[in-house]
BALOBA-1460 file (C-alpha; in Angstrom, 3 decimals):
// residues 357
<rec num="1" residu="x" x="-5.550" y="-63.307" z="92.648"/>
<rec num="2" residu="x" x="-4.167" y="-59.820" z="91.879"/>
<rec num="3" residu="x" x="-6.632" y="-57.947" z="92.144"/>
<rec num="4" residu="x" x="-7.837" y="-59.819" z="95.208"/>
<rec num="5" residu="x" x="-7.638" y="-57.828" z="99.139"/>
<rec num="6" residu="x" x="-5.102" y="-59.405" z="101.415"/>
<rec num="7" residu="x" x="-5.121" y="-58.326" z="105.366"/>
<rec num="8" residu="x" x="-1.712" y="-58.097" z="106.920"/>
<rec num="9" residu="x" x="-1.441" y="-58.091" z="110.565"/>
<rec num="10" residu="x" x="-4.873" y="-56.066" z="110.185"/>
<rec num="11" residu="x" x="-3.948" y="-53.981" z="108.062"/>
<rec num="12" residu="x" x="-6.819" y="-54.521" z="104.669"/>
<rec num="13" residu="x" x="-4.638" y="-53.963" z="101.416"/>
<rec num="14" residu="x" x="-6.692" y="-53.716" z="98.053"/>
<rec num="15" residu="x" x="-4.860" y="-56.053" z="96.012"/>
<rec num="16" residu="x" x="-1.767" y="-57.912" z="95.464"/>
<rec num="17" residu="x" x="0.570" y="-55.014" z="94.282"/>
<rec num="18" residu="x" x="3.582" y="-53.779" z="96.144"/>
<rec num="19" residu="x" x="5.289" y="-50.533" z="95.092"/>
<rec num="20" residu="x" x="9.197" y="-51.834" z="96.477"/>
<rec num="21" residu="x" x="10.850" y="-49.018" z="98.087"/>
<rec num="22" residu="x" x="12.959" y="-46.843" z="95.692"/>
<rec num="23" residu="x" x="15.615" y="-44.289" z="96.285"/>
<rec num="24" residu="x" x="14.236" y="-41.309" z="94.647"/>
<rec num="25" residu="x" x="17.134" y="-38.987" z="95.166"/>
<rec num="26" residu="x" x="14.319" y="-36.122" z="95.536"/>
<rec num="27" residu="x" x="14.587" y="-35.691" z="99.489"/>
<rec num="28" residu="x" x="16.428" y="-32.251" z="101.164"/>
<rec num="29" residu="x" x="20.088" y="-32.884" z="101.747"/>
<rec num="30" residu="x" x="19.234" y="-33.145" z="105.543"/>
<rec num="31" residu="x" x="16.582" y="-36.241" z="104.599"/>
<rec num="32" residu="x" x="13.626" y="-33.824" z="105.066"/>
<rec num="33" residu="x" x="10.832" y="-35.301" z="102.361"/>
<rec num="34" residu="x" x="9.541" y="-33.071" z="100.010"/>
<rec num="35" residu="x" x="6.351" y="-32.057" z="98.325"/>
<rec num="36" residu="x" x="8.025" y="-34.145" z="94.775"/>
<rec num="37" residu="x" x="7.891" y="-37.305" z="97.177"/>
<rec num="38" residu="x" x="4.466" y="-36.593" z="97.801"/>
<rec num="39" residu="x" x="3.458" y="-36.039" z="94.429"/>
<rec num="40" residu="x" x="5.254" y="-39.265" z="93.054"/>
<rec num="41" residu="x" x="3.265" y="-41.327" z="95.893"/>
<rec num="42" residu="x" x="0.181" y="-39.604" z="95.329"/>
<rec num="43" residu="x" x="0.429" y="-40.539" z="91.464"/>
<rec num="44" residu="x" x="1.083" y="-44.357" z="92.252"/>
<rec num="45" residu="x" x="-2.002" y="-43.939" z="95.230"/>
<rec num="46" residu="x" x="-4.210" y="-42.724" z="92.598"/>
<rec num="47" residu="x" x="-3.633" y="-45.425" z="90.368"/>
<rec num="48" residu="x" x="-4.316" y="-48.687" z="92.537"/>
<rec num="49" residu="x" x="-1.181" y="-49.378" z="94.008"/>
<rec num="50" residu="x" x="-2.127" y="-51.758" z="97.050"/>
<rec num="51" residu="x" x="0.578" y="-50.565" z="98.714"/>
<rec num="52" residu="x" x="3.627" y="-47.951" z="98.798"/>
<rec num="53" residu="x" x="6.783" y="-48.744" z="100.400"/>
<rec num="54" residu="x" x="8.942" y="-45.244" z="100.656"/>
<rec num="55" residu="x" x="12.305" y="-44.983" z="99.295"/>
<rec num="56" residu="x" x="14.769" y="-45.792" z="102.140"/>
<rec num="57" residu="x" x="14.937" y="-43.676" z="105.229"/>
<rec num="58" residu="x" x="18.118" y="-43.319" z="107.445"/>
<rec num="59" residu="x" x="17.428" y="-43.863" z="111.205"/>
<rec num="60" residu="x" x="20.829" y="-42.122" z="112.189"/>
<rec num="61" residu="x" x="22.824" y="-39.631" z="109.913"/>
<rec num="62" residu="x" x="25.541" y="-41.704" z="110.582"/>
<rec num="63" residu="x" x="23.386" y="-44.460" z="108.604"/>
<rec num="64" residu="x" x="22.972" y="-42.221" z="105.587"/>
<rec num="65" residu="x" x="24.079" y="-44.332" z="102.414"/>
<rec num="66" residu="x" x="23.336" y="-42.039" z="99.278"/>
<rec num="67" residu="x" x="22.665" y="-38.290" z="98.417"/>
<rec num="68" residu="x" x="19.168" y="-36.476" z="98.928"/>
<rec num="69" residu="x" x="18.178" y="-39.578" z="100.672"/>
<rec num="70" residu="x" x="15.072" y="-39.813" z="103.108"/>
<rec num="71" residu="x" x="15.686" y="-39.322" z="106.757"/>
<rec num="72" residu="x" x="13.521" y="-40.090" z="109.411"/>
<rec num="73" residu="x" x="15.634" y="-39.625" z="112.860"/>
<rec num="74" residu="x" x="14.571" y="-36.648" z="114.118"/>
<rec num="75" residu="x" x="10.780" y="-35.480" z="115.456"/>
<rec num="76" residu="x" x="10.643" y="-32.512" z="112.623"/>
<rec num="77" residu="x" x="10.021" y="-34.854" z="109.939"/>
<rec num="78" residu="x" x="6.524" y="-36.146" z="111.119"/>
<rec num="79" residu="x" x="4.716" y="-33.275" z="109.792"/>
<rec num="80" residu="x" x="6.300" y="-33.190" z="106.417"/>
<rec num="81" residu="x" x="5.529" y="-37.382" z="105.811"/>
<rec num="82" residu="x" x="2.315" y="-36.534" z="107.586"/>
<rec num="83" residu="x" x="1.434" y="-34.860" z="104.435"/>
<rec num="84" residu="x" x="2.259" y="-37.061" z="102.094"/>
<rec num="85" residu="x" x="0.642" y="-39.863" z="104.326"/>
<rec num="86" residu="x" x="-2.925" y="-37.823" z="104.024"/>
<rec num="87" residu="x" x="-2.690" y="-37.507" z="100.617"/>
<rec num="88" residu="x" x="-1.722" y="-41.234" z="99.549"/>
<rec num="89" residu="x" x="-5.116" y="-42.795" z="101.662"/>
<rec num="90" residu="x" x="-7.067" y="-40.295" z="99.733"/>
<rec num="91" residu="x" x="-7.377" y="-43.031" z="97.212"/>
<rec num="92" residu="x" x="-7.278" y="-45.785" z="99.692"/>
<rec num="93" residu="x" x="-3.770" y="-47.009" z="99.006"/>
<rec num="94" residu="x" x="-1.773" y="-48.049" z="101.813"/>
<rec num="95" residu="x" x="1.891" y="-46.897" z="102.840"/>
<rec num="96" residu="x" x="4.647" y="-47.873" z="105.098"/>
<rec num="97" residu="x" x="7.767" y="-46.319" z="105.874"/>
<rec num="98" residu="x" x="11.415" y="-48.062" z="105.077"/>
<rec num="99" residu="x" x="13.829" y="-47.484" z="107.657"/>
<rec num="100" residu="x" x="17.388" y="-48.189" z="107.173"/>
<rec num="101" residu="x" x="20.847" y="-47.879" z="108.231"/>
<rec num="102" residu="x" x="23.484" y="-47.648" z="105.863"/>
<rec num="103" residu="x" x="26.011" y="-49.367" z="107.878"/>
<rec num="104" residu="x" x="29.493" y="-50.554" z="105.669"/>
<rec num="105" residu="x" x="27.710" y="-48.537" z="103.015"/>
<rec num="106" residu="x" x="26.941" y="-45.387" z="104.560"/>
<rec num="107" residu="x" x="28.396" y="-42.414" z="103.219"/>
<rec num="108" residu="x" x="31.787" y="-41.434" z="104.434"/>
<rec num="109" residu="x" x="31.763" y="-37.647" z="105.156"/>
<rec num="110" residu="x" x="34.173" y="-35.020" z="107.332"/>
<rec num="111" residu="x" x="31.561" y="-35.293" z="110.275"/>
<rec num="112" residu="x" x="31.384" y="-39.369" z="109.895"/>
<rec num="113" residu="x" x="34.523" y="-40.872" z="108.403"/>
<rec num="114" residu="x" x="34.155" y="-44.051" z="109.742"/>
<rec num="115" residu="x" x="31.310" y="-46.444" z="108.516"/>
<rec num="116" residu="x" x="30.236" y="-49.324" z="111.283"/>
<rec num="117" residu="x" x="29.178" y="-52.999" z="110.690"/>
<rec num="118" residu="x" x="28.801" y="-55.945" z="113.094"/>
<rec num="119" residu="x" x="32.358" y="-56.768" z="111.711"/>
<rec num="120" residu="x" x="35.118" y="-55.254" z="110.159"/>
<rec num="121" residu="x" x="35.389" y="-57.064" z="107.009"/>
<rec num="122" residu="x" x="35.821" y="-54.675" z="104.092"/>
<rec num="123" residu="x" x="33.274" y="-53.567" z="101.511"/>
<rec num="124" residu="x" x="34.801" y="-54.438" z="97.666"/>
<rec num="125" residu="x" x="32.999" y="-52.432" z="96.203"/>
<rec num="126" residu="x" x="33.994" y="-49.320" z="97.748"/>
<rec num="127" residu="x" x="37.287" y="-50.478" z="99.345"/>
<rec num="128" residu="x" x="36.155" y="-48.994" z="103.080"/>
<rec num="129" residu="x" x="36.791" y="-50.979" z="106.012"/>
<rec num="130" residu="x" x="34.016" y="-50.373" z="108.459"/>
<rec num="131" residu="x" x="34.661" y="-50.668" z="112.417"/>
<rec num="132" residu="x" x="33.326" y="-53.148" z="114.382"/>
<rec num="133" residu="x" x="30.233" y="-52.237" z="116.620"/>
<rec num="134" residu="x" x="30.487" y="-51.904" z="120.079"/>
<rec num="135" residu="x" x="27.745" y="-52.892" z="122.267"/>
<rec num="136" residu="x" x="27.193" y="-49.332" z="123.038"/>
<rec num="137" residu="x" x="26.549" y="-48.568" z="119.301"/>
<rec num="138" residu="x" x="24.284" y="-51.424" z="118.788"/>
<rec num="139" residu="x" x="22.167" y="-50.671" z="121.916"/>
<rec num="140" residu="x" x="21.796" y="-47.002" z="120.491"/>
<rec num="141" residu="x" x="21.148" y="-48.457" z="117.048"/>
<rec num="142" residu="x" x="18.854" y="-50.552" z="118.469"/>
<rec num="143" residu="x" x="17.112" y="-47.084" z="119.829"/>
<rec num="144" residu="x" x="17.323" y="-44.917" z="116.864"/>
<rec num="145" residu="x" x="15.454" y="-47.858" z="114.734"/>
<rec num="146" residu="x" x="12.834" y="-48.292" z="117.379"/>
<rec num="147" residu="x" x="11.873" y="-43.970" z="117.355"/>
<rec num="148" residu="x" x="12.093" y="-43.641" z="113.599"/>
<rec num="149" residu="x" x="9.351" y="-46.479" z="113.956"/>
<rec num="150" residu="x" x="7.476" y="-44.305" z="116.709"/>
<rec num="151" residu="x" x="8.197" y="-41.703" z="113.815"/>
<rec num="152" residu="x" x="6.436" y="-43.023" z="111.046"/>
<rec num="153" residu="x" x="3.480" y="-44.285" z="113.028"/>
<rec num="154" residu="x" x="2.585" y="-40.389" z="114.139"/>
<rec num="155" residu="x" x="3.317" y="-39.165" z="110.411"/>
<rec num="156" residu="x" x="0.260" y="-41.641" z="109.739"/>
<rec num="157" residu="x" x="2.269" y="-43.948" z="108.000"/>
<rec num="158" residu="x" x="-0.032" y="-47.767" z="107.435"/>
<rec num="159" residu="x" x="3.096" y="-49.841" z="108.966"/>
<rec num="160" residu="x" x="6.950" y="-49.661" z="108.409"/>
<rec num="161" residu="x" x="9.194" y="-52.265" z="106.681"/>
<rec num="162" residu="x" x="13.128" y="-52.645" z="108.163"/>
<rec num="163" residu="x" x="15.528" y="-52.970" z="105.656"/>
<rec num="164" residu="x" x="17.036" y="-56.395" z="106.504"/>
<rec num="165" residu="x" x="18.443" y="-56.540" z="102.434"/>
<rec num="166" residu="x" x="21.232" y="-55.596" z="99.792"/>
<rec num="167" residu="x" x="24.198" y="-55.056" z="102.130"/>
<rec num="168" residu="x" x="22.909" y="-52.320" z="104.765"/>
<rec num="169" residu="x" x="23.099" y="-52.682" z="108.278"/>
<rec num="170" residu="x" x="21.019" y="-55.105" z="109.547"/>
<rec num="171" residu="x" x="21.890" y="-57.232" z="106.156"/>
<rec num="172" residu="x" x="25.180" y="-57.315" z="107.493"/>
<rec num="173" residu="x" x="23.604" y="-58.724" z="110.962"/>
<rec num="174" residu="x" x="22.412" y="-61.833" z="109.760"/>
<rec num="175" residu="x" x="24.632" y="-62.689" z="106.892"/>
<rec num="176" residu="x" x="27.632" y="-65.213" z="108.147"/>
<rec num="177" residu="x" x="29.737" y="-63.162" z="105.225"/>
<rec num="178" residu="x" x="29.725" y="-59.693" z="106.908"/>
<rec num="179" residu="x" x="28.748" y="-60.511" z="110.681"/>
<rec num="180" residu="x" x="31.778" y="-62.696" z="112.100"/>
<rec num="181" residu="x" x="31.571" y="-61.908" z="115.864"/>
<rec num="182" residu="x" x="32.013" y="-64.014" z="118.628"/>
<rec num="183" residu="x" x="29.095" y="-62.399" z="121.042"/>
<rec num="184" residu="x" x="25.851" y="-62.545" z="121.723"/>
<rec num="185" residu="x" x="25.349" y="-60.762" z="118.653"/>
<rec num="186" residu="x" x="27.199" y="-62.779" z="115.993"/>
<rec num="187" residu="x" x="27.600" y="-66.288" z="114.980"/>
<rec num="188" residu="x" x="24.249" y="-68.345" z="115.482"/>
<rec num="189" residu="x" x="21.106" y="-67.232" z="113.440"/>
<rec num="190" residu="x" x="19.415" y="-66.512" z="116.949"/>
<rec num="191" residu="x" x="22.149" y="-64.371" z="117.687"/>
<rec num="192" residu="x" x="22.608" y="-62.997" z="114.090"/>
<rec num="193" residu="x" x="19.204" y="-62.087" z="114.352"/>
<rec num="194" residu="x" x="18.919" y="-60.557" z="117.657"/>
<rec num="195" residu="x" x="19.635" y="-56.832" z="116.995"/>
<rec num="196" residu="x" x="15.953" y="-57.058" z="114.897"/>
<rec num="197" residu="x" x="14.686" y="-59.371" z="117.856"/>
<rec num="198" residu="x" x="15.777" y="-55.987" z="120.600"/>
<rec num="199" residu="x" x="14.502" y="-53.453" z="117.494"/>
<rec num="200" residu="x" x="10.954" y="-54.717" z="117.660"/>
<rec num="201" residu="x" x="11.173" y="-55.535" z="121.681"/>
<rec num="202" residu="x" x="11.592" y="-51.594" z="121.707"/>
<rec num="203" residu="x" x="9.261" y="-50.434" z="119.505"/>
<rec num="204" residu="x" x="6.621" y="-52.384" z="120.680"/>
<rec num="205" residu="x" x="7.286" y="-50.188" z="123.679"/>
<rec num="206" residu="x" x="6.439" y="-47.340" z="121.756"/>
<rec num="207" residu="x" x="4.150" y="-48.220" z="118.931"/>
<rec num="208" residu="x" x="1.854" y="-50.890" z="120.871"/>
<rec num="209" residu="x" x="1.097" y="-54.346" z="119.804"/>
<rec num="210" residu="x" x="-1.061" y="-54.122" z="116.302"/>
<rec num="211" residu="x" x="1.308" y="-51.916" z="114.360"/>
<rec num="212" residu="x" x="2.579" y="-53.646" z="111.680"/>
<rec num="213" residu="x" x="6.456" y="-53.741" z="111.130"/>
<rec num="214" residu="x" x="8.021" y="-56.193" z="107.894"/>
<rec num="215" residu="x" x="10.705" y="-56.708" z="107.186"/>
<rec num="216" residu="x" x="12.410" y="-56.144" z="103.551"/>
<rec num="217" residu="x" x="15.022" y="-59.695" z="103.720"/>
<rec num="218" residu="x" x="17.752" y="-60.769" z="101.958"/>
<rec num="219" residu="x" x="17.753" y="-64.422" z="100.844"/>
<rec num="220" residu="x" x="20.768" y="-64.019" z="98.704"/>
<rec num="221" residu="x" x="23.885" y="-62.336" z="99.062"/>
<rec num="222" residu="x" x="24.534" y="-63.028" z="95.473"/>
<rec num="223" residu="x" x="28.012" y="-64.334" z="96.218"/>
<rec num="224" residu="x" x="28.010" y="-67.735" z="95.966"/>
<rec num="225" residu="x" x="30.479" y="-69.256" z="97.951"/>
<rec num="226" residu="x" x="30.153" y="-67.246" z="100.973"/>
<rec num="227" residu="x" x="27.372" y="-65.434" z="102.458"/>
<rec num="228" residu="x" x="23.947" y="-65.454" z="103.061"/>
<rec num="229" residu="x" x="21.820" y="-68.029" z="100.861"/>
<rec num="230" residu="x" x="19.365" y="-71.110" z="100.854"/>
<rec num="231" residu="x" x="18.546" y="-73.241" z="103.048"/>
<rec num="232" residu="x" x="19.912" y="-70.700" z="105.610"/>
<rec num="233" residu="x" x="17.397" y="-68.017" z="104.356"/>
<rec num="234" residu="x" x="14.487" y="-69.698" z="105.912"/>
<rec num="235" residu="x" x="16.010" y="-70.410" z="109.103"/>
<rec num="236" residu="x" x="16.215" y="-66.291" z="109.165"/>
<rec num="237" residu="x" x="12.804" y="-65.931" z="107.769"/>
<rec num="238" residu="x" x="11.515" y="-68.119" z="110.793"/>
<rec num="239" residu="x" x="13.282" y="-66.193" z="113.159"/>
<rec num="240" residu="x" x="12.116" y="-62.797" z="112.004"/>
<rec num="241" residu="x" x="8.708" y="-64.012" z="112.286"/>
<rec num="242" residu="x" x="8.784" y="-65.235" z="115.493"/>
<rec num="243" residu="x" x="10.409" y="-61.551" z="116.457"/>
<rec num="244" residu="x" x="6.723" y="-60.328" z="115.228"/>
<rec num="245" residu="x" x="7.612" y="-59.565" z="111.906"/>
<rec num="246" residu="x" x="4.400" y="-59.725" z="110.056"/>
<rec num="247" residu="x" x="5.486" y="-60.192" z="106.623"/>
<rec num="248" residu="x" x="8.197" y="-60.423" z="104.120"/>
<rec num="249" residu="x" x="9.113" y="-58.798" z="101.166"/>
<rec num="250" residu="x" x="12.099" y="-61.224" z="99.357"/>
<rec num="251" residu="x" x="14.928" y="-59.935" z="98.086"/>
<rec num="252" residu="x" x="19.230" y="-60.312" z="97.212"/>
<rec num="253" residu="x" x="22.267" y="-58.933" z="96.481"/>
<rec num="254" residu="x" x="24.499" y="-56.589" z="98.054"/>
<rec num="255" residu="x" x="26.844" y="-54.442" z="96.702"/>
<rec num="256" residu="x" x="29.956" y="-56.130" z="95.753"/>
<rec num="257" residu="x" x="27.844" y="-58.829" z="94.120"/>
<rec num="258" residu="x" x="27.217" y="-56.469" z="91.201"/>
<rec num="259" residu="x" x="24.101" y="-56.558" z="89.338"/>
<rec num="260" residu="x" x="22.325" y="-58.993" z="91.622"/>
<rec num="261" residu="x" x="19.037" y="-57.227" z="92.721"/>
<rec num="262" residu="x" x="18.598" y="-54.773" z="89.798"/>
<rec num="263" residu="x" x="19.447" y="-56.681" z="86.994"/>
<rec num="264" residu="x" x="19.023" y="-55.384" z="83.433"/>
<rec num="265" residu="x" x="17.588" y="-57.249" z="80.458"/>
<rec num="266" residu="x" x="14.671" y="-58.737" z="81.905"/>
<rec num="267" residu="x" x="13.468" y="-58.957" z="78.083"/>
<rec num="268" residu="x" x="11.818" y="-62.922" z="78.377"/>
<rec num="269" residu="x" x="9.347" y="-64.223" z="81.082"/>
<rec num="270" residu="x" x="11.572" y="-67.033" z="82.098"/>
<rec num="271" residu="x" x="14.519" y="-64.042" z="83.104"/>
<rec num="272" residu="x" x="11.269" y="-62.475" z="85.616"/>
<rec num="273" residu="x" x="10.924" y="-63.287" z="89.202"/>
<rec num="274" residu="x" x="14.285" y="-64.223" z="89.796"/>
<rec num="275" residu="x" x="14.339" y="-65.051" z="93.455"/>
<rec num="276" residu="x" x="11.494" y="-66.997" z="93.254"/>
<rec num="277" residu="x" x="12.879" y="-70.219" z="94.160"/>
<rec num="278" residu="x" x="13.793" y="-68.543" z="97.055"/>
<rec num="279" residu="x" x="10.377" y="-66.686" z="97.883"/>
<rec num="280" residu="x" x="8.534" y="-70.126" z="97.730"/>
<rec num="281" residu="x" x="11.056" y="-71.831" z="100.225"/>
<rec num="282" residu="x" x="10.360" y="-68.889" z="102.899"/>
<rec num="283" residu="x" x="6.816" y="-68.968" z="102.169"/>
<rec num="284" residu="x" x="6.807" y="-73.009" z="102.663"/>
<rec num="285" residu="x" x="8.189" y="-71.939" z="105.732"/>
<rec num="286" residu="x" x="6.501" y="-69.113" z="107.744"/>
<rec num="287" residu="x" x="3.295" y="-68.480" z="108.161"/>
<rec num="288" residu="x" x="3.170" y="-64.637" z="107.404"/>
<rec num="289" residu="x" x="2.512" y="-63.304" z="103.938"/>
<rec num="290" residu="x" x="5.221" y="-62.931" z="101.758"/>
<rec num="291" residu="x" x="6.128" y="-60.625" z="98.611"/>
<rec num="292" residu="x" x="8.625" y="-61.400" z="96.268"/>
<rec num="293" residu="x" x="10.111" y="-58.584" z="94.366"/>
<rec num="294" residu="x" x="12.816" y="-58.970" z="91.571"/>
<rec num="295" residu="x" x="12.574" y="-57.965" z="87.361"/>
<rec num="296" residu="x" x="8.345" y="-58.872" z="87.024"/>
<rec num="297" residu="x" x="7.264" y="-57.466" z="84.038"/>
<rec num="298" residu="x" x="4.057" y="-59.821" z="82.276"/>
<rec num="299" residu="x" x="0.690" y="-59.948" z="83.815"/>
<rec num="300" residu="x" x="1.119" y="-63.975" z="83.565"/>
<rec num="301" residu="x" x="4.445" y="-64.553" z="85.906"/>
<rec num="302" residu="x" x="2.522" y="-62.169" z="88.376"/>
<rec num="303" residu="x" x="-0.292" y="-64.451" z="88.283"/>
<rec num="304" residu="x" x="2.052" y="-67.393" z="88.322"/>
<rec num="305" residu="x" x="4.195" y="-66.166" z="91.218"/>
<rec num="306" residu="x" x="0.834" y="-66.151" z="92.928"/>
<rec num="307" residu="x" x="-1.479" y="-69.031" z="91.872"/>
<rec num="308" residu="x" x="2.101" y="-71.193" z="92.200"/>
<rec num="309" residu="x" x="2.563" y="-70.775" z="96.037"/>
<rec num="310" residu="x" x="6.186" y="-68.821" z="95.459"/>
<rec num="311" residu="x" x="4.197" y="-65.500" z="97.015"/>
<rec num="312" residu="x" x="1.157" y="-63.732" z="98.405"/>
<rec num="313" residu="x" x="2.425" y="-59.949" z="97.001"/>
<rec num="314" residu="x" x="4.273" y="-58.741" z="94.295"/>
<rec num="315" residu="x" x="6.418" y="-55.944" z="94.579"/>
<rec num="316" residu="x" x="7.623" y="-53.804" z="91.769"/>
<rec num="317" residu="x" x="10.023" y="-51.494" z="91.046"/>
<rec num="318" residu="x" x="11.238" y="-50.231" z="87.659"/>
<rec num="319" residu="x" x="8.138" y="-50.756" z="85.981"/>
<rec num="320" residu="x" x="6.255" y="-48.311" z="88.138"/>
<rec num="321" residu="x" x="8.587" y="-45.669" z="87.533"/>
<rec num="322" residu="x" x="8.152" y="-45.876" z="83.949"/>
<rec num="323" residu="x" x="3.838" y="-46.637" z="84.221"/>
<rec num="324" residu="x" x="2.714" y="-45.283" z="87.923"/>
<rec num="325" residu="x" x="-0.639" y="-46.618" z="85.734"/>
<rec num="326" residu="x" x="0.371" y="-49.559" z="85.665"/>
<rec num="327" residu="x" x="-2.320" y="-51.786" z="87.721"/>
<rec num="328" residu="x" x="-4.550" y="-49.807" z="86.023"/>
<rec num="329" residu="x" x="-3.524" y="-50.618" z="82.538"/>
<rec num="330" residu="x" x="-3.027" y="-54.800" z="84.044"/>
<rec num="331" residu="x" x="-7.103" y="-54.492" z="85.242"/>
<rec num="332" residu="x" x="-8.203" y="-53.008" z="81.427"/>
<rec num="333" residu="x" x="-6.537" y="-56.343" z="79.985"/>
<rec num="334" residu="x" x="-2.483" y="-54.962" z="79.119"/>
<rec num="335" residu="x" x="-0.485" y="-57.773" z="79.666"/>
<rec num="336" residu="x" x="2.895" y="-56.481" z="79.638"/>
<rec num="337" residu="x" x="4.775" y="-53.568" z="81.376"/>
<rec num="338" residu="x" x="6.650" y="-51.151" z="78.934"/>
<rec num="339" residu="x" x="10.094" y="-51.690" z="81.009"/>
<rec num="340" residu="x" x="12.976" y="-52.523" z="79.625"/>
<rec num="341" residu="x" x="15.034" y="-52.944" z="82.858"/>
<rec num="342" residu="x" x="17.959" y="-50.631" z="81.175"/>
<rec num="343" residu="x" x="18.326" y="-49.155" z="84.687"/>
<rec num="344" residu="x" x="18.207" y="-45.490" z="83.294"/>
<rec num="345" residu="x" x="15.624" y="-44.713" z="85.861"/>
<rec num="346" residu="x" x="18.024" y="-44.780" z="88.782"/>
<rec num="347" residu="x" x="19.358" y="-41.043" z="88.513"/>
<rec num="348" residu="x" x="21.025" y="-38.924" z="91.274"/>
<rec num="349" residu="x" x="18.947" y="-36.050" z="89.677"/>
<rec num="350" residu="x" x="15.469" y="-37.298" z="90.366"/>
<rec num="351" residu="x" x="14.079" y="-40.835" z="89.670"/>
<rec num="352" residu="x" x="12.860" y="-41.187" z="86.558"/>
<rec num="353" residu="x" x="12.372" y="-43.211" z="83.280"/>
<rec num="354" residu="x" x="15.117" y="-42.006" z="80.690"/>
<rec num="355" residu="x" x="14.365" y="-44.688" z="78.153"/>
<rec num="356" residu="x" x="12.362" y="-42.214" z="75.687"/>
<rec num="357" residu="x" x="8.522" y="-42.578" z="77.030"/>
């Protein structure tokens, strides 16, 4: 099933391989992409990658979380992702665009000292206390989501996938642990879920009907007495689909969970895949395809995570930065991907593998 096409709200992808959206720390300081995004896509495109997610894209620099991070809020970038667009679908991969606010782990900066959430409950790991949203700033939110999308569908991006994972803004939305209000925007999973309900409304508006927008989801906090988790995952994965998101890509962990979603030592196949519990509950219940990201490395838990109903995709991270080659090398008959999950790759200087290749 790998190597088999999938369609996705239209949209015909080659195969069953997901490049997850990495921050490649390679962007201008103003989020303008450059020509070494382009040429890191265009490796991946030319070696069989189904489809690229980009590395995270702030909506608002208010939203931005990280430095030389992607932007996407303001009309000048469509001809710079325009030409990385072109040149990924010269090999017939397809690419969407993640868009994402940073939220109550945004970067705090002179011109935006104050980070927002849907509640003020303070971030551990970095010991800020955002400010509650008012209904002005979610309504403008709201706005800013809906033109990056009009954004990334005239750079001649495939589709775009919303962040709704690891802590960010709308992650804070719909879990219970970070989203504590008492409006029409808090408490309830309709409610919790209604800022992505109004996001789509809008950019339906500008996009039409047949664009596809996903959704990147958090099933997992990773904080185990409080916060988001099973079975309330799937009542969130329902509601996303019924807001017309047309697939899934599962995911966990925010910040002051730790090592949740990038964990290291993934050095045994039962350690791979390790939301999958969670993928095959949301897949039980939508009807949408859904990929399932999280420490894959062998050919066979790929397979597995497919043939075994926990997934439709899988996404991959780490091991793509090391072997862009990678579905390649899978197709010729490799059965393993050289990763070590060390996390060297993530650094501020440029993505890259630092583990000696």
């Amino acid at each position: 099933m790998l190597f088999e096409p999938i369609d996705i709200n239209g949209l015909q992808i080659s195969n069953r391989f997901v490049r997850s959206a990495t921050h490649e720390w390679l962007a201008e300081e103003d989020g303008k992409p450059t020509a070494a995004i382009g040429d890191m896509y265009d490796e991946l495109a030319k070696h069989e990658i189904g489809l690229i997610i980009s590395g995270y894209s702030y909506v608002n620099p208010a939203g931005k979380s990280s430095n030389r991070q992607q932007g996407i809020y303001d009309d000048r970038f469509i001809g710079p992702y325009r030409q990385i667009t072109e040149r990924v679908h010269k090999y017939g991969s397809k690419i969407a665009l993640q868009v994402v606010h940073g939220g109550r782990q945004a970067m705090v900066t002179p011109k935006y000292p104050q980070t927002m959430a849907p509640s003020a409950v303070k971030d551990l790991s970095s010991g800020k206390t955002p400010q509650a949203m008012t209904e002005e700033q979610i309504l403008g939110t709201i706005e800013d989501f809906a033109q990056a999308m009009r954004r990334a569908q005239a750079a001649g991006f495939d589709a775009v996938q919303l962040h709704v994972a690891h802590g960010f803004l709308l992650s804070s939305f719909i879990s219970p642990y970070t989203n504590r209000r008492t409006d029409d925007w808090g408490g309830s999973v309709e409610n919790r879920t209604r800022i992505i309900q109004e996001i789509i409304r809008r950019a339906r508006e500008l996009v039409g009907e047949d664009f596809p927008i996903m959704a990147k989801m958090n099933a997992t906090d990773g904080l185990d007495d409080k916060g988001l988790d099973a079975p309330e995952c799937v009542e969130i994965a329902v509601a996303l689909e019924k807001a017309g998101v047309c697939a899934i890509e599962v995911s966990g962990g925010i910040f002051e969970a730790g090592e949740v979603m990038s964990r290291p030592g993934i050095n045994a196949p039962e350690k791979e895949a390790y939301f999958r519990d969670y993928a095959r509950m949301i897949k039980q219940g939508v009807g949408i395809p859904v990929m399932l990201v999280g420490g894959m490395r062998s050919r066979a838990v790929m397979e597995e995570m497919l043939e075994g109903g926990y997934a439709d995709m899988v996404s991959l991270s780490r091991p793509l930065i090391r072997e862009p080659e990678l579905v390649e090398k899978f197709r010729e008959g490799v059965q393993e991907a050289e990763c070590t999950s060390c996390n060297g790759c993530f650094d501020e200087s440029g993505v890259r593998c630092n583990s000696g290749r």
